[in-house]
C-alpha positions in Angstrom: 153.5 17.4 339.3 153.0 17.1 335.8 154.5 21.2 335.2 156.9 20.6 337.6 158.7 17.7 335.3 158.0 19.8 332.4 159.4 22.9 333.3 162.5 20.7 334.1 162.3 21.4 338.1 161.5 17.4 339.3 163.6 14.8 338.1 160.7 12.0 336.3 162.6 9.4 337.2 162.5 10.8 341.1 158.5 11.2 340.3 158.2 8.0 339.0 160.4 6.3 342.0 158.2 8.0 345.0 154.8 8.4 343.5 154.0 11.3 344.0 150.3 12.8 342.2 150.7 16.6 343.8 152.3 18.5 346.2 150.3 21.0 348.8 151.3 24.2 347.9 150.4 27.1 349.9 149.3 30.7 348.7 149.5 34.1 350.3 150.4 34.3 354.0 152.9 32.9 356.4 153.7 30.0 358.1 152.5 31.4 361.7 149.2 32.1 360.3 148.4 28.7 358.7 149.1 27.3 362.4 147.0 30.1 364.1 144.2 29.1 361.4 144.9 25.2 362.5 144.8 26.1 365.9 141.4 27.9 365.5 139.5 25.2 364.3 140.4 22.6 366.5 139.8 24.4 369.8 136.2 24.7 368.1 136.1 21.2 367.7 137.1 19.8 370.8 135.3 19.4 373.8 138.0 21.7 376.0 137.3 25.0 377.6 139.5 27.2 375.7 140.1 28.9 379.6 141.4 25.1 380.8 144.7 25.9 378.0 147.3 26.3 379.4 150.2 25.4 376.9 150.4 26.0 373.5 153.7 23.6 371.7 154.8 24.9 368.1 156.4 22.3 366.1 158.5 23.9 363.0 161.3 23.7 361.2 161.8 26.8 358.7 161.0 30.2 358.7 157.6 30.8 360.0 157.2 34.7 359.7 155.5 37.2 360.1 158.4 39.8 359.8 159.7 41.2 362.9 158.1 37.9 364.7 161.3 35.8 366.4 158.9 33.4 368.6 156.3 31.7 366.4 154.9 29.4 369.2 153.8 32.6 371.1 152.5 34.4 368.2 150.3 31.1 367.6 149.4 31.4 371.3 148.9 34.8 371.0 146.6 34.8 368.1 144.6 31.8 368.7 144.2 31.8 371.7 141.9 34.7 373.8 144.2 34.7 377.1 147.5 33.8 378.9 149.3 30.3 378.1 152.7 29.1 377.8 154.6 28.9 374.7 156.9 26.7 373.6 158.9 26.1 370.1 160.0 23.1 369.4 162.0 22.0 366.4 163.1 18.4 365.8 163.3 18.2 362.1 160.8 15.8 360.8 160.2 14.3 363.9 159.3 17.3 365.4 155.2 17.0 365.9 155.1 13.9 367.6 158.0 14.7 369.7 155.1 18.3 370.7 152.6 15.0 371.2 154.7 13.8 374.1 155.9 16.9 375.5 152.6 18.0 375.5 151.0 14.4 376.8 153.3 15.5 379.6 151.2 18.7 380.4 148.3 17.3 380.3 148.7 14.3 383.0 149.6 17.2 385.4 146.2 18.8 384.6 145.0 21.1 382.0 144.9 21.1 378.9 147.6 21.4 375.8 147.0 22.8 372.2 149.9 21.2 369.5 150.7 23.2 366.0 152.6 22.3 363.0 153.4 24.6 359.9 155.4 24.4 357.0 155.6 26.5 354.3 158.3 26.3 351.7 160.8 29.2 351.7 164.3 28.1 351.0 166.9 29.5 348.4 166.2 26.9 345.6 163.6 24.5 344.3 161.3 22.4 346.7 161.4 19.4 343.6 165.0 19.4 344.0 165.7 20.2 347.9 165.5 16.4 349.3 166.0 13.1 347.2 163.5 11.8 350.3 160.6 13.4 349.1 159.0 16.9 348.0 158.1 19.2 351.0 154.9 19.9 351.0 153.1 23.1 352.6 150.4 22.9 355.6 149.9 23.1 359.0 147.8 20.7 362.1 146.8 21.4 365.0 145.4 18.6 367.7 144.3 19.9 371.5 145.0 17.1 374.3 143.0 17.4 377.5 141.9 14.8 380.2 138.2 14.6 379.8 136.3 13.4 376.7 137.2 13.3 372.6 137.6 11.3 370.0 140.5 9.3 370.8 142.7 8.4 374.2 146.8 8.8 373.4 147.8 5.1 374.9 151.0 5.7 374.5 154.4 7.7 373.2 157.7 6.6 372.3 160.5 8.8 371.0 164.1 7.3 370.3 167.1 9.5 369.4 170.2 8.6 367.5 172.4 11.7 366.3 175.5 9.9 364.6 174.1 10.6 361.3 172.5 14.1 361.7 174.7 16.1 359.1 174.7 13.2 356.5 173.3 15.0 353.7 172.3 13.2 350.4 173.8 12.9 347.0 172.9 15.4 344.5 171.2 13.4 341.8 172.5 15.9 338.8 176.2 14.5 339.2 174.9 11.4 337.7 174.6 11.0 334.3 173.3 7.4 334.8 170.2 7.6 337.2 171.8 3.8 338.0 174.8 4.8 338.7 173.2 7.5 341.3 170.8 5.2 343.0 173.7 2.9 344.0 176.0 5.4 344.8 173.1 7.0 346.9 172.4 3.4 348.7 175.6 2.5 349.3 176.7 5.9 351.3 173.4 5.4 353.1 174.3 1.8 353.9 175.5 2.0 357.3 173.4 5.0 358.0 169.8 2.7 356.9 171.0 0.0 359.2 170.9 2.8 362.1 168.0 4.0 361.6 165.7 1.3 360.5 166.7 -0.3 364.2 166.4 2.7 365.9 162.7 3.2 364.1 161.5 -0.5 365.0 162.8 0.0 368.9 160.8 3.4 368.8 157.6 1.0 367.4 158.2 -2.0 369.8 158.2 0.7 372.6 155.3 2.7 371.8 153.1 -0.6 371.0 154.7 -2.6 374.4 153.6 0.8 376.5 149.9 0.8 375.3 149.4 -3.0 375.9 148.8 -3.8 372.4 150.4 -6.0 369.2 151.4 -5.0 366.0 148.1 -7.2 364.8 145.8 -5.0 366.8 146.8 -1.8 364.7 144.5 -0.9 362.4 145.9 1.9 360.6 149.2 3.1 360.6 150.5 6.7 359.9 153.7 6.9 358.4 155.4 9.9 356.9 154.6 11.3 353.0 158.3 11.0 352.3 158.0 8.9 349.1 158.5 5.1 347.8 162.3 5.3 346.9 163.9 5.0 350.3 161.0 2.9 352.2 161.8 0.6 354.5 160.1 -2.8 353.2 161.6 -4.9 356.2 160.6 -2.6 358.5 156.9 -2.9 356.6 157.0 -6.8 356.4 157.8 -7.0 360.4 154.6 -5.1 361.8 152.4 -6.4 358.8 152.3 -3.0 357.2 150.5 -2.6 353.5 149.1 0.4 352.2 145.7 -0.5 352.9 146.0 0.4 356.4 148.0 3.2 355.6 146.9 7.0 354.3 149.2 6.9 351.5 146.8 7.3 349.0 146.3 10.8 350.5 150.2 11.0 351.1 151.2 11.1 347.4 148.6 13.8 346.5 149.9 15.9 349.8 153.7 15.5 350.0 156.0 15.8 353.0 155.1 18.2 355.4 158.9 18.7 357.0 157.7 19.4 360.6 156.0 16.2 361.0 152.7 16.4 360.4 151.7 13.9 357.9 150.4 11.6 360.7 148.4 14.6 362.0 146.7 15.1 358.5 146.7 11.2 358.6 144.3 11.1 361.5 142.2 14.1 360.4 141.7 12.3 357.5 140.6 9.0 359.1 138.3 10.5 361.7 136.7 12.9 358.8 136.2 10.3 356.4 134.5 7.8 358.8 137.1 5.1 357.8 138.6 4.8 361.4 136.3 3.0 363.5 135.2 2.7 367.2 137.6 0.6 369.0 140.4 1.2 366.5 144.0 1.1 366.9 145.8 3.7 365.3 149.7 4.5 365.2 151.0 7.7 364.2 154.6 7.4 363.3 157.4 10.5 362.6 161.3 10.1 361.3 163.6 13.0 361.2 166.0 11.1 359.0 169.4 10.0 360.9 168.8 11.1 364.5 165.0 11.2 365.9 162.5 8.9 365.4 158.7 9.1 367.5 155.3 6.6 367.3 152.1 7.3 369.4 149.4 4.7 369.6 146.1 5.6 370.2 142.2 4.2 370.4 139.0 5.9 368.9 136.4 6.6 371.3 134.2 8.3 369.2 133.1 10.0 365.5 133.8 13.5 365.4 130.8 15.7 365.6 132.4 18.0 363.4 132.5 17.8 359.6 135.3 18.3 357.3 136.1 21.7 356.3 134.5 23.3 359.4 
């Protein structure tokens, strides 16, 4: 972050206001391929016959490559997995891997067994520390595989809440400001309404999810929220479900950035389960928000540690 702000490419004050440490940023290769590599290692790590697969669900947002590939989800499929499955692309913005957790939750109560994808890698015309006043996107990719028969956790429930008034609100472009007060009012006050919206929309999508798997906002034990950045969080929305950072992953959030897709809940998890600090008999809620028109929460239990380590 530091070379970003000196080479002039991320406003300090922005910095400063979301907390960022770092940003993910990927090398060589595609998008595709970081999901096929995703996809790899968690078939090895679960406890599903990779012959019981019989859906593979892509969630992306930009270009995912190769060149000459039009249908990423069935190059993942293709690639990472040794046989015949369907494919499906599914793009909902930044909600747009937890809305792949219900579709493919979906799949699996009708039998078989589902393999989810993510990927983001940062190829727009521009600069990724100027593209979003919401946060810096970040590069990566997540898989999870969803099957009926034993793994770490049991999905308890799935909530997904659309609201597209707002959809093609974009933000304020913080260089017409010469007074980075003048900016952040101008910013909230066009946001206003648009806030009000969401920040309802996101606590019905909670209350749902958490009324569906039988459980309180006390019983949660961690909750995975989105790497989008301090300046625009929702403190209400915080203060109502008894949400502080300690029971958050934001400490790995601000050294990871925003994955766009919606996977910062999926790296949330990975991170819990790896580092031993979700329990037994925890709670977990994995949250995503694809600013002004989709909004998705999944509660879950721990059954078990992984028997897998990290990096492997």
């Amino acid at each position: 972050m530091e070379a970003a702000v000196a080479a002039g490419r991320y406003d300090p004050a922005l910095r400063e206001a979301h907390g960022y440490e770092s940003i993910a940023v990927a090398g060589s290769g595609c998008a595709s391929d970081m999901a096929v590599d995703a996809a790899r290692v968690a078939i090895e790590r679960s406890a599903v016959d990779p012959a019981d697969i019989g859906v593979f669900v892509h969630a992306y947002v930009d270009e995912q490559g190769p060149n000459g590939v039009d249908e990423p989800a069935s190059y993942v499929q293709g690639m990472a997995h040794d046989g015949r499955a369907r494919a499906i692309g599914l793009r909902q913005g930044c909600n747009s891997a937890l809305a792949s957790l219900e579709v493919g939750a979906m799949y699996v109560s009708a039998g078989g067994a589902v393999v989810l994808t993510s990927a983001d890698k940062y190829a727009r015309e521009g600069d990724r520390y100027r593209d979003d006043q919401g946060g810096v996107p970040a590069d990566g990719a997540t898989a999870m595989v969803l099957g009926s028969g034993d793994g770490v956790a049991r999905l308890l429930s799935t909530e997904i809440v659309g609201d597209g008034r707002f959809s093609r609100l974009a933000p304020l472009d913080s260089r017409q400001f010469e007074d980075r007060q003048e900016y952040r009012k101008a910013q909230r006050e066009r946001v206003m309404s648009m806030m009000r919206t969401m920040t309802e929309a996101r606590r019905d999508c909670v209350r749902g999810a958490l009324a569906d798997a039988g459980v309180e906002a006390g019983d949660i034990s961690h909750w995975l929220l989105t790497y989008s950045g301090r300046f625009l969080v929702d403190r209400d929305f915080l203060d109502e479900f008894g949400i502080d950072d300690e029971r958050t992953t934001w400490d790995l959030g601000r050294t990871v950035g925003h994955l766009i897709s919606g996977g910062d809940s999926f790296v949330g998890l990975t991170h819990l389960l790896e580092t031993g600090t979700a329990e037994v008999g925890d709670r977990v809620v994995m949250m995503g928000d694809s600013t002004g028109f989709a909004f998705g929460c999944a509660v879950l239990e721990i059954l078990a540690k992984p028997a897998w380590q990290a990096g492997r």
